[in-house]
C-alpha positions in Angstrom: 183.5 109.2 105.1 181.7 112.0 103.6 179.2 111.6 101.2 181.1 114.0 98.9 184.3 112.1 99.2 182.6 108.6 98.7 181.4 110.3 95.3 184.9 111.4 94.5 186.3 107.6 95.2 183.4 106.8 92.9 184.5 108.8 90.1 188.1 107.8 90.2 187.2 104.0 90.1 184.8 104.2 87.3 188.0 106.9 85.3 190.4 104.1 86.0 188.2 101.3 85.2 187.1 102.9 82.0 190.9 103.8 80.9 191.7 99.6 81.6 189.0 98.7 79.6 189.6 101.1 76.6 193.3 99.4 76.8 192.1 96.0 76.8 190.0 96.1 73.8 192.5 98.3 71.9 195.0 95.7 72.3 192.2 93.2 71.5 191.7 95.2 68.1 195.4 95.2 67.4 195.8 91.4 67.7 193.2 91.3 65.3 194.6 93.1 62.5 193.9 91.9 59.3 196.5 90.6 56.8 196.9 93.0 53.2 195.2 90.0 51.8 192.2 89.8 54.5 191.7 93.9 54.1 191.9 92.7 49.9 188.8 90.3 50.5 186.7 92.6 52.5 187.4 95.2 49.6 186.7 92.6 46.8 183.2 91.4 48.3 181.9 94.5 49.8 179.0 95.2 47.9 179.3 98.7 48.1 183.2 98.8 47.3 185.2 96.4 45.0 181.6 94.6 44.3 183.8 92.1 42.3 181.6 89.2 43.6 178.4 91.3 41.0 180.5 89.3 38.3 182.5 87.1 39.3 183.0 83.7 41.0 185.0 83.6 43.7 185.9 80.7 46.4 183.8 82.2 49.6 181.7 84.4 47.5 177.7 84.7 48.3 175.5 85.0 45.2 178.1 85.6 42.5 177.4 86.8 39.3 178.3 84.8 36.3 178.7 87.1 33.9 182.8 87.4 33.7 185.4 85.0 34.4 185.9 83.0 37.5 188.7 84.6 39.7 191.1 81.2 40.2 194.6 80.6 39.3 195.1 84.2 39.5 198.8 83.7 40.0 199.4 81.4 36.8 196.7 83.6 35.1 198.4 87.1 35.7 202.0 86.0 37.0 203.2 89.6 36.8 201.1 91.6 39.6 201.7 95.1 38.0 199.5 93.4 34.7 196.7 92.5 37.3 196.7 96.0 39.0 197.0 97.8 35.7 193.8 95.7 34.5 191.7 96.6 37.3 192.8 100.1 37.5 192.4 100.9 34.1 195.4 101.7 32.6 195.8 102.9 29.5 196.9 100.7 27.3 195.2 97.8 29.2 193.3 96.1 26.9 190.1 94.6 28.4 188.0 91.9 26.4 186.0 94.1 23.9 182.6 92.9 25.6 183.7 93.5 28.9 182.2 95.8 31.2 184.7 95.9 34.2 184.4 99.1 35.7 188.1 100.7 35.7 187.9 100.9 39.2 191.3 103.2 40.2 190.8 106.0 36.5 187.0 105.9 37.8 188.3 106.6 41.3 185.8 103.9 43.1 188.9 102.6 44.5 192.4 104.0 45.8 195.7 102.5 44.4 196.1 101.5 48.0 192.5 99.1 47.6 193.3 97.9 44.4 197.0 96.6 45.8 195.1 94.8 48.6 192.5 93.1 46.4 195.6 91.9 43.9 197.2 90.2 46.8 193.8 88.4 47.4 193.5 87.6 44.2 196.5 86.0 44.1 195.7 83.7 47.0 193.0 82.2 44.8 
């Protein structure tokens, strides 16, 4: 065989074996998708996103703040979802405790209504 054909055989395995592979971990990926409440949790602890762990306690959270409310019970506490939503996007008309600083994360745009629906269906699993 020619060197220039053994080259091209080369080339074809290493095209087919990279296309195999590319399919193997995209189905990998896919079979990892998270739940709406698992994308809520990333959200709620990243410290650059939801940051909701800067004042809050929450079950899983590392180094939580301690300066509002514990999130638990968030089912019996808010049992209408829309109130919960409303609350952290800043509604008007949502009253907030009068010293509470809670950013209103969807009116300040530092989340998308989208985010804030995914970290109310964590909540809820607290």
């Amino acid at each position: 065989m020619a060197k220039s054909q053994w080259m091209h055989n080369i080339a074809r395995i290493m095209m087919v074996t990279t296309v195999i592979l590319s399919a193997t971990v995209a189905t990998a990926a896919e079979e990892k998708k998270l739940s709406t409440a698992e994308e809520g949790k990333k959200i709620a602890f990243d410290r650059a996103k939801g940051n909701c762990l800067a004042c809050h306690m929450m079950a899983d959270g590392v180094s939580p703040g301690e300066i509002a409310p514990p999130l638990m019970a968030m089912q019996a506490r808010y049992p209408d979802k829309q109130k919960l939503f409303d609350k952290i996007w800043g509604k008007p008309g949502v009253e907030l405790m009068p010293e509470s600083q809670m950013l209103p994360f969807g009116k300040n745009k530092a989340l998308t209504d989208e985010e804030i629906s995914k970290v109310v269906e964590f909540l809820y699993t607290l």
